[in-house]
C-alpha positions in Angstrom: 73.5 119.7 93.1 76.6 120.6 95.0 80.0 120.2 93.2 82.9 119.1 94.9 87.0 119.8 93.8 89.3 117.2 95.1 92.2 119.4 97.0 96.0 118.5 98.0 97.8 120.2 100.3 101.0 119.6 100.0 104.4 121.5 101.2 107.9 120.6 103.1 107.8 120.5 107.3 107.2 123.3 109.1 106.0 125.8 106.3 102.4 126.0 108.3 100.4 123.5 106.4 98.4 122.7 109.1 97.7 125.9 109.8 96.2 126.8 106.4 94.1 123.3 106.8 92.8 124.4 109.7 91.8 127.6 108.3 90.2 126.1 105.8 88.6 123.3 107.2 87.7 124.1 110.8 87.0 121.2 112.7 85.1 119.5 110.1 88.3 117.2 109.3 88.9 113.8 110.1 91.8 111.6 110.7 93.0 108.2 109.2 95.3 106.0 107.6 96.0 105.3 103.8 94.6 101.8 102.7 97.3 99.1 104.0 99.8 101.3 104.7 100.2 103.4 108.6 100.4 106.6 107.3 97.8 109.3 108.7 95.4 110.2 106.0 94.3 113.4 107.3 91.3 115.1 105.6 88.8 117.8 105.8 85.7 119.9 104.3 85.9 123.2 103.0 82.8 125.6 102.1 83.6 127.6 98.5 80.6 129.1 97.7 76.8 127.8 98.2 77.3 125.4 95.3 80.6 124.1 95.6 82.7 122.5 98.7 86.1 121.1 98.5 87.6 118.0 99.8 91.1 118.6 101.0 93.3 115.8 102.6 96.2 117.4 103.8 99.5 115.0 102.3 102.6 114.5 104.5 105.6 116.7 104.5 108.1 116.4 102.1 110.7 118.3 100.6 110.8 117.1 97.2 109.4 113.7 94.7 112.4 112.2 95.1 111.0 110.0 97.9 113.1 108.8 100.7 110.1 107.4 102.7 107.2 105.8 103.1 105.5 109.1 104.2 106.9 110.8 101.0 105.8 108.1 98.7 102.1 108.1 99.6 102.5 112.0 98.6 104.0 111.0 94.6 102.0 107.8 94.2 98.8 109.7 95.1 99.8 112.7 92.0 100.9 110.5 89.8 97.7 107.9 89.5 94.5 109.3 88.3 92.2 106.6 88.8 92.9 107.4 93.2 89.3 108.6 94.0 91.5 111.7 96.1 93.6 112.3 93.2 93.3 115.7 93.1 91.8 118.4 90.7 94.3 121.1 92.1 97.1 121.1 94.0 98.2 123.7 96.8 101.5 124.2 97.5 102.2 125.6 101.2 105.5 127.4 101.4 107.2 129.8 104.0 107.8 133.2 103.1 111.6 133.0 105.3 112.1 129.7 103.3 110.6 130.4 99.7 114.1 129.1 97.7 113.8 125.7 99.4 110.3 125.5 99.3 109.7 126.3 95.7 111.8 122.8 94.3 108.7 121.0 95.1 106.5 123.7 93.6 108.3 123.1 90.1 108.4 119.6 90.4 104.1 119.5 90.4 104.3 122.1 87.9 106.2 119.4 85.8 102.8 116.4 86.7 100.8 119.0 84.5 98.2 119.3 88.0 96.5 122.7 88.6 98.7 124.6 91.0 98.5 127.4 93.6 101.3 128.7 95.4 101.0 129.9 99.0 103.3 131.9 100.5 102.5 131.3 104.4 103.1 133.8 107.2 103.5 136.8 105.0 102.8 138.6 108.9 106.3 138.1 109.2 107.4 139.6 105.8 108.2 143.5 107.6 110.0 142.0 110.5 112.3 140.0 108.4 112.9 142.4 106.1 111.0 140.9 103.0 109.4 142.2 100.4 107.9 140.0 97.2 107.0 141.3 93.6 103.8 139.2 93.2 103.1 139.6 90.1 106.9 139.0 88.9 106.6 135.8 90.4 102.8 134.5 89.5 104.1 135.1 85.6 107.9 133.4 86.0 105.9 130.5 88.0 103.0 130.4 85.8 100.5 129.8 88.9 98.1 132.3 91.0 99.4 133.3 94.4 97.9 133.6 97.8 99.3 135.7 100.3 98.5 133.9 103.5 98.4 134.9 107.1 96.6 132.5 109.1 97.9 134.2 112.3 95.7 137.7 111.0 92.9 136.0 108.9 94.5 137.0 105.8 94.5 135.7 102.7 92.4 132.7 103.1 89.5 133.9 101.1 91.5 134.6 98.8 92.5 131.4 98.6 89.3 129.8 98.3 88.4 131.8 95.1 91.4 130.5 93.5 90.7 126.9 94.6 87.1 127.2 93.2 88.3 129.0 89.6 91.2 126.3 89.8 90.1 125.7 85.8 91.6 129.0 85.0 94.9 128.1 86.8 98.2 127.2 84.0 99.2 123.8 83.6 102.7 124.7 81.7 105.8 123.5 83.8 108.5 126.1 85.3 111.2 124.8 83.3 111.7 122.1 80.7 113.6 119.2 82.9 114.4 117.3 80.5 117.0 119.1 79.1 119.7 117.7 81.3 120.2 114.8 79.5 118.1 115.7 76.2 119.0 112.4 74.3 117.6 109.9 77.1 114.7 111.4 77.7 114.3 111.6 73.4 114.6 108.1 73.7 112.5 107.9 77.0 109.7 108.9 74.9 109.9 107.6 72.1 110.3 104.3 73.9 106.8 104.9 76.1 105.0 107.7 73.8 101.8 107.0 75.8 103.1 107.8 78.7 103.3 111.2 80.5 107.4 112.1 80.5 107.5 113.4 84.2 105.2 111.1 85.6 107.7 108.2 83.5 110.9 109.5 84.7 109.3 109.5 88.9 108.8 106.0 88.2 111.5 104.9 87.1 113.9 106.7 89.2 112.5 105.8 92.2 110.6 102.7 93.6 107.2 104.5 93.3 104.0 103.6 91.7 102.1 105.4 88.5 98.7 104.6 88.7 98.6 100.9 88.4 102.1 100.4 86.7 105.2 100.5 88.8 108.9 100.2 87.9 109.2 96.7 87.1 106.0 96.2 84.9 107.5 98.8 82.6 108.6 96.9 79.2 112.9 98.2 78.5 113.5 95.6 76.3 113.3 99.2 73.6 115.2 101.1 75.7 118.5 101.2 77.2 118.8 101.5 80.9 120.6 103.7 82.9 122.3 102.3 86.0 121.3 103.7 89.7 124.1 105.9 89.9 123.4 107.3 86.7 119.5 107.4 87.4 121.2 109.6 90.9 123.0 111.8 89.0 120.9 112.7 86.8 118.3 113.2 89.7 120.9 115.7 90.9 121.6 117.4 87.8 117.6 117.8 87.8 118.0 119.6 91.4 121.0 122.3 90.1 118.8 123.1 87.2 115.8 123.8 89.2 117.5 126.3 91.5 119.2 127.9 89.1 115.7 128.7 87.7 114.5 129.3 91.1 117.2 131.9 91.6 116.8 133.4 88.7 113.0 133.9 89.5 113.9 135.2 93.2 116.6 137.9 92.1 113.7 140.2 91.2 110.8 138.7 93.2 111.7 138.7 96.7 114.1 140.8 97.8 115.9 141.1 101.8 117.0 143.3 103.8 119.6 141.5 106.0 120.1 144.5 108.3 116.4 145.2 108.6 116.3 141.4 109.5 115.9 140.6 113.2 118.7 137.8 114.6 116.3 137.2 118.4 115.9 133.8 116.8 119.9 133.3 116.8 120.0 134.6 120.7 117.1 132.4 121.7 118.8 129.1 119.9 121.8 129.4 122.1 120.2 129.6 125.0 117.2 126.7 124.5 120.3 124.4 123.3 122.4 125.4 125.2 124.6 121.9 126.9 123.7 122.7 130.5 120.9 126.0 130.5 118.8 124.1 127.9 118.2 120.8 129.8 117.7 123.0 132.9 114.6 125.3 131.0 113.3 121.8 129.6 113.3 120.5 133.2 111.7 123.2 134.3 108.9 123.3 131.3 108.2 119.6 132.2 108.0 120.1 136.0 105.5 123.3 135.3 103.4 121.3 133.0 102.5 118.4 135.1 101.9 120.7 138.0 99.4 122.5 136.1 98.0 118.9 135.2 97.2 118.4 138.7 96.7 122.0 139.9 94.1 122.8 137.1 92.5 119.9 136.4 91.4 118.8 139.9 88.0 121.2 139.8 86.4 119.7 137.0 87.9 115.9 137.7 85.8 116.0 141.4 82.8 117.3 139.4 82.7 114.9 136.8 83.5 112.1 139.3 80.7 113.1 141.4 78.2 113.4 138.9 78.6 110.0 137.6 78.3 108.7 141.1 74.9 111.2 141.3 73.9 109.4 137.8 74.5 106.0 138.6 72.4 106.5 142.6 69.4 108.3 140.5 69.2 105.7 138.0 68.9 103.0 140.6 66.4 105.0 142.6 64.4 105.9 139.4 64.6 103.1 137.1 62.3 100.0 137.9 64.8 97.1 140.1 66.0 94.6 137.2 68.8 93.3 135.2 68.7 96.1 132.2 69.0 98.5 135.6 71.8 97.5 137.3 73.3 96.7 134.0 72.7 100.2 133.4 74.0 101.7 136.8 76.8 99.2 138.0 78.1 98.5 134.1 77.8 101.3 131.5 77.3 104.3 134.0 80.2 103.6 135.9 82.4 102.1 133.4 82.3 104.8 131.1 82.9 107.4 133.9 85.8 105.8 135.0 87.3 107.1 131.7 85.6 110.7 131.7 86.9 111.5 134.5 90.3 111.8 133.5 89.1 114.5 130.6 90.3 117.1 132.1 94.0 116.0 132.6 94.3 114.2 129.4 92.8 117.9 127.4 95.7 120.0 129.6 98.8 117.0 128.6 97.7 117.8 124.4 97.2 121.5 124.9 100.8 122.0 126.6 102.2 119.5 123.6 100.4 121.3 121.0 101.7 124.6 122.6 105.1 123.4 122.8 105.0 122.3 119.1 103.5 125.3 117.8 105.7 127.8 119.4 109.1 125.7 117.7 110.0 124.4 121.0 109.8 121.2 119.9 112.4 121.0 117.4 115.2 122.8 119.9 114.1 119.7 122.0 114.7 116.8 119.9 118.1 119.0 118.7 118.7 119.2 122.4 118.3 115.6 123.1 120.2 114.1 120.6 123.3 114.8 122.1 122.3 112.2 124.7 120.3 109.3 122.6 123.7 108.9 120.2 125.4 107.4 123.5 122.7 105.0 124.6 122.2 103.1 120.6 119.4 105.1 119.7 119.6 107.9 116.4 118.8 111.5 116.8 115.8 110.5 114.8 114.4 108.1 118.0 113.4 111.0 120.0 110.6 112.3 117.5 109.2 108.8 118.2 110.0 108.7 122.0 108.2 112.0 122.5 105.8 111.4 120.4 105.0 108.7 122.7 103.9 110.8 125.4 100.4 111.3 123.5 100.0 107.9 122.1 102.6 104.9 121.0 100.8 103.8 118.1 101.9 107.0 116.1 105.2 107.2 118.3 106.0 103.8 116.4 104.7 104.7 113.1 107.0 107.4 113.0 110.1 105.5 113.4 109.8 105.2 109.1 111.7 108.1 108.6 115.1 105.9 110.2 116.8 104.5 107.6 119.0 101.7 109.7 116.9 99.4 110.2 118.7 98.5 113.8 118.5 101.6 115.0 114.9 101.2 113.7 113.5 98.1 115.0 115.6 99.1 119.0 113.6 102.6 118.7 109.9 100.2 118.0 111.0 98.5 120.7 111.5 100.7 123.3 109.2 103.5 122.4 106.4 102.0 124.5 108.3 102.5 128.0 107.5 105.6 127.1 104.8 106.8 129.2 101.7 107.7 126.6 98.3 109.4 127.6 96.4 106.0 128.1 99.0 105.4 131.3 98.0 108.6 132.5 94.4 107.8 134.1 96.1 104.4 136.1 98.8 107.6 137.2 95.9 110.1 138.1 93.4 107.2 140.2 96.5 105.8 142.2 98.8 108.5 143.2 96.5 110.3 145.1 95.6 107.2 146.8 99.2 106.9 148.0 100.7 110.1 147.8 99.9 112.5 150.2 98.7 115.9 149.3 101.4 117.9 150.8 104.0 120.4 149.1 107.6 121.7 149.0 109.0 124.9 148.0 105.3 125.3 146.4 106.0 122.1 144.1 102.6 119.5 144.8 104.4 115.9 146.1 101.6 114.2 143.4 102.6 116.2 140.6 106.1 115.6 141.2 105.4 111.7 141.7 103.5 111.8 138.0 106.6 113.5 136.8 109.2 111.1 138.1 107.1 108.4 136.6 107.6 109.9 133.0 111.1 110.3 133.7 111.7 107.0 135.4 109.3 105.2 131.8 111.9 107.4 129.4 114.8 106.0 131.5 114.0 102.6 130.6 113.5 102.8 127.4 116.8 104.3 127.4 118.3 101.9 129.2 116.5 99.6 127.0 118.2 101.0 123.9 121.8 100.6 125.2 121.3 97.3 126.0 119.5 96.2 122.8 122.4 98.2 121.1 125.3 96.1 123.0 123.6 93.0 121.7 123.3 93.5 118.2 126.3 95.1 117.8 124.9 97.8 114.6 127.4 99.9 112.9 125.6 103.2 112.9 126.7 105.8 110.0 123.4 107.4 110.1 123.3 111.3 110.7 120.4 113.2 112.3 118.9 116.2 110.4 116.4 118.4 112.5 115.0 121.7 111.3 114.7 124.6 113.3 111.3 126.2 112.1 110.8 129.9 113.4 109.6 131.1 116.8 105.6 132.0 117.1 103.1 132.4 119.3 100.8 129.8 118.9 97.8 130.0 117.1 94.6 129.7 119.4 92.4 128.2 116.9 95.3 125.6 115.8 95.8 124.7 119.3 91.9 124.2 120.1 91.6 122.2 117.2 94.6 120.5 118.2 93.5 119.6 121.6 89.4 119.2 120.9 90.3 116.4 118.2 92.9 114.9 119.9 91.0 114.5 123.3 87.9 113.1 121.1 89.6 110.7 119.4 91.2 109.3 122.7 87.7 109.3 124.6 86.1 107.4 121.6 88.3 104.9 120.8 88.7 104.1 124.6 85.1 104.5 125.2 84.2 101.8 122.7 86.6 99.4 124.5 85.8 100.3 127.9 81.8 100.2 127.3 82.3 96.4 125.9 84.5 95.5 128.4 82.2 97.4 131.1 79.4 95.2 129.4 80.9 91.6 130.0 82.5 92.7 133.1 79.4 93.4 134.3 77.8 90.1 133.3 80.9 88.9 135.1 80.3 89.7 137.8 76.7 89.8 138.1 76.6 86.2 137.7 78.2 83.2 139.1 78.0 78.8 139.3 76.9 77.0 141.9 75.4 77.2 145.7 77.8 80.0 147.0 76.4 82.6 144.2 73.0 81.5 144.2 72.5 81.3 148.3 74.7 84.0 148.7 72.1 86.0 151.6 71.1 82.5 153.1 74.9 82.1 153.8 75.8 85.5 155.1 73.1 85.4 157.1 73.6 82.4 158.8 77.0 83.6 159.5 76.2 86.7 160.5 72.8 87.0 162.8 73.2 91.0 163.9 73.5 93.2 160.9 71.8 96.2 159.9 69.7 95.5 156.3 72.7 97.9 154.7 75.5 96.0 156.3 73.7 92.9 155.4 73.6 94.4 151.4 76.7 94.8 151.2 77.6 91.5 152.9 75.8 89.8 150.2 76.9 92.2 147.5 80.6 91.0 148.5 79.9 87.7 149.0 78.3 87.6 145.0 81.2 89.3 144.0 83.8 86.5 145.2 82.1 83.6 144.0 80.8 84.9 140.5 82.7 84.4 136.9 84.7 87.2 137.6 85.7 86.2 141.2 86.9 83.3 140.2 89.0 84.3 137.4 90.4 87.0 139.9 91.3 83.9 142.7 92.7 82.1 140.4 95.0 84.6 139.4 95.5 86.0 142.9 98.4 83.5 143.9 100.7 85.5 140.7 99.8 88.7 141.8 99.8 88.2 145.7 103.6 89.2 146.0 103.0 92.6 144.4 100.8 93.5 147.5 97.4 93.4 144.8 94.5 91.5 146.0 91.7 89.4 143.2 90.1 92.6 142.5 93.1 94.1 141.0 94.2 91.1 139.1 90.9 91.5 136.9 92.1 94.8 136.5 95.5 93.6 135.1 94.0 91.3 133.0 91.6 93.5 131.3 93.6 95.9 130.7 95.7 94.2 128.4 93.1 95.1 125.9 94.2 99.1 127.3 95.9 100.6 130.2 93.1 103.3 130.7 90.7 99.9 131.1 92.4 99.4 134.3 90.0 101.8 136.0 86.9 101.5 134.0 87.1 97.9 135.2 87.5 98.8 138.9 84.7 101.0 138.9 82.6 98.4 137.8 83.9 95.9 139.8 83.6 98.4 143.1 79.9 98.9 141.9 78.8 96.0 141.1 80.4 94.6 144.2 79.1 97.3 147.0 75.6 98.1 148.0 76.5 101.6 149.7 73.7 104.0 148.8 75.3 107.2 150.4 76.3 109.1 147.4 79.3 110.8 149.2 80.8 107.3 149.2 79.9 106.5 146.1 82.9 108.2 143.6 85.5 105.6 142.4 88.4 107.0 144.1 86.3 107.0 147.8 85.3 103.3 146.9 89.4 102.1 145.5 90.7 104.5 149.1 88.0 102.3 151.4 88.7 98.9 149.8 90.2 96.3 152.7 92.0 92.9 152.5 89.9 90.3 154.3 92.1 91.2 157.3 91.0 94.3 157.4 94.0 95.9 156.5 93.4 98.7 153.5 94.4 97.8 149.6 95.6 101.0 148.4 98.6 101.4 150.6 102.1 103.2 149.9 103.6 100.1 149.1 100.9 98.6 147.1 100.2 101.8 145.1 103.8 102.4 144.6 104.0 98.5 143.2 100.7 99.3 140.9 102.3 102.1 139.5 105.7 100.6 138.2 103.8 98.1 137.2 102.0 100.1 134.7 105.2 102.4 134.2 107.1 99.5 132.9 104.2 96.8 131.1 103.1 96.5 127.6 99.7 96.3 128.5 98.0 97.3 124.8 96.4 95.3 122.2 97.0 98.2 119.7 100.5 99.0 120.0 101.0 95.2 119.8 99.7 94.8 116.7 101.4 97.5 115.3 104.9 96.3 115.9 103.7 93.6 114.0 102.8 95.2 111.2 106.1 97.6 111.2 108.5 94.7 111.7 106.1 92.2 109.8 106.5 89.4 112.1 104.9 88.5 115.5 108.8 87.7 116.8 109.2 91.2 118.1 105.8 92.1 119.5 106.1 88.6 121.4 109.2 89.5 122.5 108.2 92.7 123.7 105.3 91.7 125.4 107.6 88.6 127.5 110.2 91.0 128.0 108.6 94.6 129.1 106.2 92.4 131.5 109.0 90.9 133.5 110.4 93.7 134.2 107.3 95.4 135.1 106.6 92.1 137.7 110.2 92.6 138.7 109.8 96.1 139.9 107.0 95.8 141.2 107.6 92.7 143.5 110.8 94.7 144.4 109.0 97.6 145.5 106.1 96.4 147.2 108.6 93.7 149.3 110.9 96.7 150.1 108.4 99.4 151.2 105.5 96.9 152.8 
């Protein structure tokens, strides 16, 4: 029987912790949140030996256990309760060999919860060019832990590691230092007052509002024991701090020493120029431009492919497949709903891998320092942009993130905004439409599409921008609130952390919008398959008797049209059609709107079952979803898909909330349904705004 050791990875920002998870768990990790709380709960398998595996969740950052966050808290309350099924049997503790003094506070500090702990020293390939050099065995004995040596960019160390995690037993559970010596009297009294209780795990609790195991702050019985007031419990906090580093100093005079001159400054030349007030918005510029013209550029191969193949799929199971409901259910709904999502694979792979690079590398950071200058102007706090461009993948995590702002102003106007943003599920309306209406040409070597997909990102942040100011004007916040950013160290990224990066990302964005859009597909399907009444049911007597000389294909898809209007789905789309009529869209594209409320990317799922469910064309060169949306025609004959309409369609979708998910999640952040209800009222007006104002202007 297999044993398995409960593992915590735990260490501040940016000291490579993903990194070392990723070495150690490959992609057999999973993703997600912490029982009633929004905080990711990432976790993973790792192999030991043929006998033994360990479970490792890798715990948000943090810099210390004196919590300042909700993020920060999950990491304390899960070491201090026992009874957590994940509460671990040993603890590792990630540190960064350049940063080893700050990193090592938080190493004490788990020394002092009595847990099994390993210290790893991360990117130790870095140690010669730095100028670095680290007695190991001084420091295992001063820290009383085992030490790993860890270079996950060379493969080194990570075996290593895995022996220690297995013979965890043999690891020392005596603390650094004895904490309790800055104010020896209280914590006498501390324990004398609680003697079952473990003195650390006491003092966490009741210094900060964090839970220890089931008891929390103000279940604890004082009535023995005199209480110190905040500011006192903050001092003392602190004192704590000073004492550690003194010990920590003490330990690093002999066991790491530097050689400033040795040390290279490129990191100090590079700063200035990547924040630099005018070269530093023009390389960002530049970056963004380059990336979405490799989205288009790249990505077109594989998108025709897959489009076509779908279209081959759905034609052979119609030829191949008995005629029949389960069939054309089969064909017209799931085939072609789902590949209206695959499809836009490719492009949605390229948007994470260039993030991932650009997060990796430490290009990130310089961007958010970059962009800060600029947010404090418009209402927002240096911390909004992690959210805002964290919104460019997804706004569900873009929102979560806003819990590291402490106003909660500045807060709630960031939750607000964030979805203008344009995320990766706007991305396949972006890639179906704009080459419908944008024409293929180029300037100075720069593609007219990819530019259009850029200036929608720009023209989405711009809002929310916008958005912020105004929001800000209205309720008048005082901000005092001061933006902190670290600036991790340069590196190439890591293929493997990229791929992993990228491969999980993508997945989880196909599956969870594959679930919706193969429902949807489903009951659109039935939708329009089906229909009340004479006009459905005599729907080839009619056509017929209004239209004598028709081939038998014209005459299909007469009658496949005619079905079409006058099912379910038909006539939730007239009924609708008035509304949307001034935007230039026709009923076919108001079903669209509607269902994809439920997700943007459902937009085109639902038009390529619609198109196929709705068309009886059996040559398969006409048979891909973007040759069906480019040769759809008003009843005037007059096509759909024009500049002005397609222009329309795409502020729409730049500027509506048009997600189920995101909506309940400002919900549960704000904990009331005022603000998501505002949000939805507000950010589709303006999207109907623009869009009438556009199509009007350009028709």
């Amino acid at each position: 029987m297999s044993k398995q050791i409960n593992v915590a990875l735990i260490g501040n920002p940016n000291t490579g912790k993903t990194s070392v998870f990723n070495a150690l768990t490959g992609l057999n990790q999973k993703v997600g949140n912490y029982p009633g709380i929004t905080v990711d709960k990432k976790e993973g398998v790792c192999k030991l030996s043929r006998n033994t595996k360990a479970h490792i969740i890798d715990l948000p950052g943090t810099y210390s256990l004196n919590a300042s966050s909700i993020d920060e808290n999950v990491v304390i309350e899960l070491l201090l309760n026992k009874n957590d099924k994940d509460y671990p049997d040993v603890a590792v503790i990630v540190s960064d060999v350049e940063n080893l003094k700050r990193n090592l506070l938080l190493f004490t500090q788990i020394k002092d919860l009595r847990i099994p702990a390993i210290l790893v020293i991360n990117m130790a390939d870095r140690m010669d060019r730095k100028g670095i050099s680290l007695n190991i065995e001084h420091l295992e004995k001063h820290l009383n832990t085992k030490i790993a040596l860890v270079s996950t960019r060379k493969k080194q160390g990570i075996d290593k590691l895995k022996n220690l995690i297995e013979n965890y037993r043999q690891l020392s559970l005596k603390p650094c230092l004895n904490a309790s010596t800055i104010d020896t009297s209280y914590f006498q009294n501390l324990k004398k007052a609680f003697p079952d209780q473990d003195l650390y795990k006491l003092w966490l609790v009741i210094c900060q509002d964090v839970n220890f195991g089931k008891i929390s702050r103000n279940e604890l019985d004082f009535s023995n024991f005199k209480i110190k007031t905040e500011n006192e419990l903050k001092r003392l906090q602190q004192k704590e701090t000073i004492k550690r580093y003194q010990f920590i100093n003490a330990v690093l005079k002999k066991g790491q020493i530097i050689d400033k001159e040795k040390a290279r400054d490129f990191r100090t030349i590079l700063d200035r120029i990547l924040t630099h007030k005018v070269y530093g918005y023009l390389i960002f510029f530049v970056i963004l431009l380059t990336i979405f013209q490799a989205i288009y550029d790249w990505a077109s191969v594989p998108m025709e492919f897959i489009d076509e193949s779908f279209a081959s799929l759905a034609n052979w199971t119609k030829a191949s497949l008995p005629e029949g409901v389960l069939t054309n259910l089969l064909a017209e709904g799931i085939i072609s709903g789902i590949g209206g999502i695959v499809i836009f694979i490719p492009q949605i792979a390229f948007l994470f891998l260039f993030i991932s690079i650009l997060e990796e590398s430490g290009y990130m950071s310089r961007v958010v320092f970059l962009m800060d200058r600029i947010m404090r102007r418009f209402g927002l706090s240096g911390k909004s942009i992690v959210p805002l461009i964290s919104g460019t993948a997804c706004a569900i995590p873009a929102i979560m993130a806003t819990r590291n702002i402490e106003s909660w102003k500045e807060r709630l106007i960031t939750i607000l905004v964030t979805p203008f943003t344009t995320c990766s599920a706007r991305l396949p309306v972006y890639i179906i439409i704009i080459p419908l209406v944008i024409p293929e040409g180029r300037s100075l070597g720069l593609s007219y599409q990819a530019l259009s997909l850029m200036m929608l990102y720009i023209i989405g942040f711009g809002m929310a921008v916008l958005s912020a100011f105004i929001l800000d004007s209205i309720m008048k916040q005082n901000r005092k609130t001061f933006f902190v950013v670290e600036m991790p160290g340069y590196k190439i990224p890591l293929f493997k952390n990229v791929a992993i990066t990228v491969i999980e990302k993508t997945k989880t964005f196909i599956l969870e919008a594959g679930k919706i859009i193969l429902a949807i597909s489903i009951v659109l399907w039935f939708l329009a398959s089906y229909g009340p009444g004479d006009s459905f049911n005599n729907a080839e007597t009619i056509v017929k008797s209004n239209n004598t000389e028709l081939t038998a294909n014209q005459l299909d898809n007469k009658v496949a049209a005619h079905k079409l209007e006058h099912s379910y789905i038909g006539i939730i789309g007239k009924t609708i059609e008035p509304v949307i009529r001034p935007l230039g869209y026709d009923w076919k594209i108001g079903i669209g709107l509607v269902a994809s409320f439920a997700a943007r990317e459902v937009f085109v799922g639902t038009l390529a079952t619609i198109y196929s469910v709705g068309s009886a064309v059996e040559d398969e060169d006409d048979n891909t979803i973007k040759k069906r949306m480019a040769a759809e025609v008003h009843s005037n004959g007059e096509k759909v898909f024009t500049l002005a309409s397609g222009i329309s369609l795409l502020l729409f979708y730049a500027f509506a909330m048009q997600c189920m998910s995101t909506l309940a999640i400002v919900k549960r952040e704000t904990n009331s349904w005022k603000w998501p209800i505002i949000q939805l009222v507000s950010m589709s007006a303006i999207a109907y705004i623009f869009a009438f104002i556009a199509f009007q202007f350009l028709k």
